[in-house]
N, C-alpha and C positions, 0 to 999 in steps of 0.2 A: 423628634420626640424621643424621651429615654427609654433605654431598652434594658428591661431589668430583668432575668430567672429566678423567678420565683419556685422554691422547690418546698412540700412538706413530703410529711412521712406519717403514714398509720402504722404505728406496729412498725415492722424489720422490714416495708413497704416503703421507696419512695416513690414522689410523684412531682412529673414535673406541670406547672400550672398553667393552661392555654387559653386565654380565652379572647374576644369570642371565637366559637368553633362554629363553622357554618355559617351561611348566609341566604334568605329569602326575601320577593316580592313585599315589596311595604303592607305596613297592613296594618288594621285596625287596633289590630290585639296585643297581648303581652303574654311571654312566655308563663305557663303553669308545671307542664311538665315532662317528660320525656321518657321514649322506650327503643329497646335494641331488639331488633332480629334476630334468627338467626346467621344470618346473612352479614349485618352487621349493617346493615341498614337501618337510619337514625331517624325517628318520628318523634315532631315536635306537638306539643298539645297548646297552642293561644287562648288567650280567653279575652271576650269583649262582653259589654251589655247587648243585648240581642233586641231591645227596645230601644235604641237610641243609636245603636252603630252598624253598618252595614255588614251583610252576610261574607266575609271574607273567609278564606279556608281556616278550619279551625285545626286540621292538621295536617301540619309539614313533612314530607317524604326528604331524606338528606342523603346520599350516599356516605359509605364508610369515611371516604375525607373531605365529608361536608357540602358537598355539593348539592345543588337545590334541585331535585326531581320531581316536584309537582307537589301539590296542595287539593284538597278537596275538606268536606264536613261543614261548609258554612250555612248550606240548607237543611244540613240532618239535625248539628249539634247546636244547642241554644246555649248552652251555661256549661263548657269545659271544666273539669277539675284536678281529674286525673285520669290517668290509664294505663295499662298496662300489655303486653305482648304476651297469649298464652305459650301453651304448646304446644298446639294446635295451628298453631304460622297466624290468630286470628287478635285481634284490637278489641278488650274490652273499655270500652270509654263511659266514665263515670260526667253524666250532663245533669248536675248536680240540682240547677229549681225546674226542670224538670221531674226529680224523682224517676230516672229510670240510668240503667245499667246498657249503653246499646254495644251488640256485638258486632263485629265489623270485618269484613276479609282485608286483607292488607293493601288493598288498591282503593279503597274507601267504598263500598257497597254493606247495606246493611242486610244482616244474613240472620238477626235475632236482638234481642232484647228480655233483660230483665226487671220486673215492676209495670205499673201501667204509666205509661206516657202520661202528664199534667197530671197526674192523680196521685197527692199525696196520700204518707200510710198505706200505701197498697202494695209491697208492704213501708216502701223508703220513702223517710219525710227529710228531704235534703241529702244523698247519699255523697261519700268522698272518697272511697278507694273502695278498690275491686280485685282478686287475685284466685285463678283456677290452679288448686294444687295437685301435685303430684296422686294422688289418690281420687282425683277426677270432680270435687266439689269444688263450686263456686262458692268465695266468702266475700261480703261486701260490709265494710264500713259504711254504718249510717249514723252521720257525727255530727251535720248541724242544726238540726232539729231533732234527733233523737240521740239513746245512748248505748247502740245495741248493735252487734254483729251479727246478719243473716246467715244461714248455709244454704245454700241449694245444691238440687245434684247437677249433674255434667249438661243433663238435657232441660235444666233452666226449672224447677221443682223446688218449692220453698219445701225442705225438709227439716229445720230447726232454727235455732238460734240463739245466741245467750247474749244480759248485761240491762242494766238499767238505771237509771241518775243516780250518781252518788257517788265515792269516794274509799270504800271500802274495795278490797282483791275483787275482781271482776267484774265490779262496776265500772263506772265510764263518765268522765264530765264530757271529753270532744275527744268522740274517735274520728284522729283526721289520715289516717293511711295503715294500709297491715300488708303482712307477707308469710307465705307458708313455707314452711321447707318441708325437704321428704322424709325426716323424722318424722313428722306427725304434727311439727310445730305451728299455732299459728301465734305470729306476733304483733299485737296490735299497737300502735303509737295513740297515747292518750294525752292529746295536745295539751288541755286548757289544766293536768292535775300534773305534768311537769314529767309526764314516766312513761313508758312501755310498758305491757303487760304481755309476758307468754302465758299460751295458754293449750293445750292438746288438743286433735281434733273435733272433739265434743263440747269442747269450750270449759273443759276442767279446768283452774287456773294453778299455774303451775310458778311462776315467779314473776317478779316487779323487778322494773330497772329505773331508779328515781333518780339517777345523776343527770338529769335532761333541764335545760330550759325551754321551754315550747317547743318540745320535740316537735317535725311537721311531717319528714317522708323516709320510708325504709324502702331498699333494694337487699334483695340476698343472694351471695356468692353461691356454687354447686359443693363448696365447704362447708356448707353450714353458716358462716359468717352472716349478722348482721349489719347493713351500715345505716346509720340513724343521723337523720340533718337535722339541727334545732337555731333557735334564735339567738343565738349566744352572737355571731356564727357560729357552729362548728362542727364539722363531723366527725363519726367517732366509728368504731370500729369493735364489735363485740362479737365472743365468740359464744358456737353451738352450746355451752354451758353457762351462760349469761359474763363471762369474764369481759373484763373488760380490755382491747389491747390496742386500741391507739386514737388519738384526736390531735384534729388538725384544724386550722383556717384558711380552706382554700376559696371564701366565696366573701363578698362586702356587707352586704345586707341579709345573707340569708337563701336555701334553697328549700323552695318550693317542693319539688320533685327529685329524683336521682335513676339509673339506672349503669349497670353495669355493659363492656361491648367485650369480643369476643378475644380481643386481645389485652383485655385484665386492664382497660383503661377503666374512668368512672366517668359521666356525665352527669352533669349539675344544672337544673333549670332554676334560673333566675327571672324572678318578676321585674325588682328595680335595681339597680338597671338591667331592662329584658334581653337576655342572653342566655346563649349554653358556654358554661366554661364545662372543658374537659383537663381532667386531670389522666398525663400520660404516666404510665408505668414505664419507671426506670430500671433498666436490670430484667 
């Protein structure tokens, strides 16, 4: 087989392109999305029909270079979407026709949840990202049934929220992923109108980034930096001021999910073909 290095670059950033990274037990499902420790420990999120396929672990433990340390979620989690690693060393996992937000300690035990189990609109009708910010509120994208971002407080307390169908600043066709920095920022990716919308803690909105084709998942650096995956392929790279500083095609079809590891690599969850490619930092 040919062996080719494939390198891009974000920005004054290269990256060399690996993939697949990791490997686990067969299984039902297909990659949706992925989160880093601090540790630097790699958790994968699968996703299957949960009426038609068997209970297989919905999420993958990996060590830093890949290695497969166990599985667990197939009897908690029904409809995987996304998730994310707080602060707090703990898995918020978005189990999307469920309608609930479950919180999870990092060995897979559940320790909390947000929304009511099967019970839409309570308050999430279809939820798809979830992110605990620096200032201790829970924010959750509710994108495929509704068009509106929750806040809650730290101890799981619906305390507001903004956005409603439509197409003007702070409206929302499909919010399908956000991320908060410690500025204040929250940034939500507004799949199905082609843009990101930042917006402040309170949900003021503050700017639009419409260079996107179906944008789908953000991760954010400890700089500020946004990275934004869309259908084009491609990921792009924008900074704390909405500037925009580098795009690249490190994936085939497209990624699902993203996160960053502790050694400034990126992680890329791909659905087809189901895989993590990791992009290593050169330099």
């Amino acid at each position: 087989m040919a062996q080719h290095e494939l390198i891009v670059a974000l920005g004054d950033t290269s990256y060399r392109i690996e993939r697949p990274f990791g490997s686990w037990p067969a299984n039902a499902g297909f990659v949706t999305d992925v989160a880093v420790d601090g540790r630097g420990h790699v958790f994968v999120m699968l996703r299957q029909d949960p009426l038609v396929q068997p209970a297989d672990p919905r999420i993958v433990e990996l060590s830093p270079d890949g290695t497969y340390l166990g599985g667990w979620g197939g009897e908690m989690i029904a409809d995987s979407h996304m998730m994310t690693v707080d602060a707090e060393g703990r898995l918020l996992v978005v189990d999307r026709d469920m309608h609930e937000v479950i919180i999870c300690s990092l060995s897979g035990e559940r320790i909390g949840g947000l929304g009511r189990r099967g019970e839409p609109l309570s308050p999430f009708n279809h939820p798809t990202d979830a992110h605990l910010s620096a200032w201790g509120d829970i924010y959750v994208a509710d994108g495929y049934a509704a068009s509106r971002v929750h806040r809650f407080s730290g101890d799981g307390i619906l305390i507001g929220g903004w956005g409603s169908q439509g197409s003007e600043a702070g409206q929302f066709g499909w919010p399908h992923a956000l991320w908060t920095f410690a500025d204040g920022r929250v940034v939500v990716v507004d799949r199905s109108l082609n843009r990101v919308q930042v917006f402040d803690r309170d949900g003021r909105h503050r700017q639009s980034w419409d260079w996107f084709y179906q944008p789908v998942g953000i991760w954010g650096d400890e700089d500020g930096h946004a990275y934004v995956t869309d259908m084009v392929p491609s990921l792009q790279k924008i900074g704390p001021q909405g500037e925009r500083l580098g795009r690249c095609r490190p994936v085939l079809n497209g990624a699902h999910g993203l996160f960053g590891t502790p050694e400034g690599d990126i992680l890329l969850a791909e659905g087809n073909p189901s895989r993590i490619t990791r992009l290593r930092r050169l330099g």
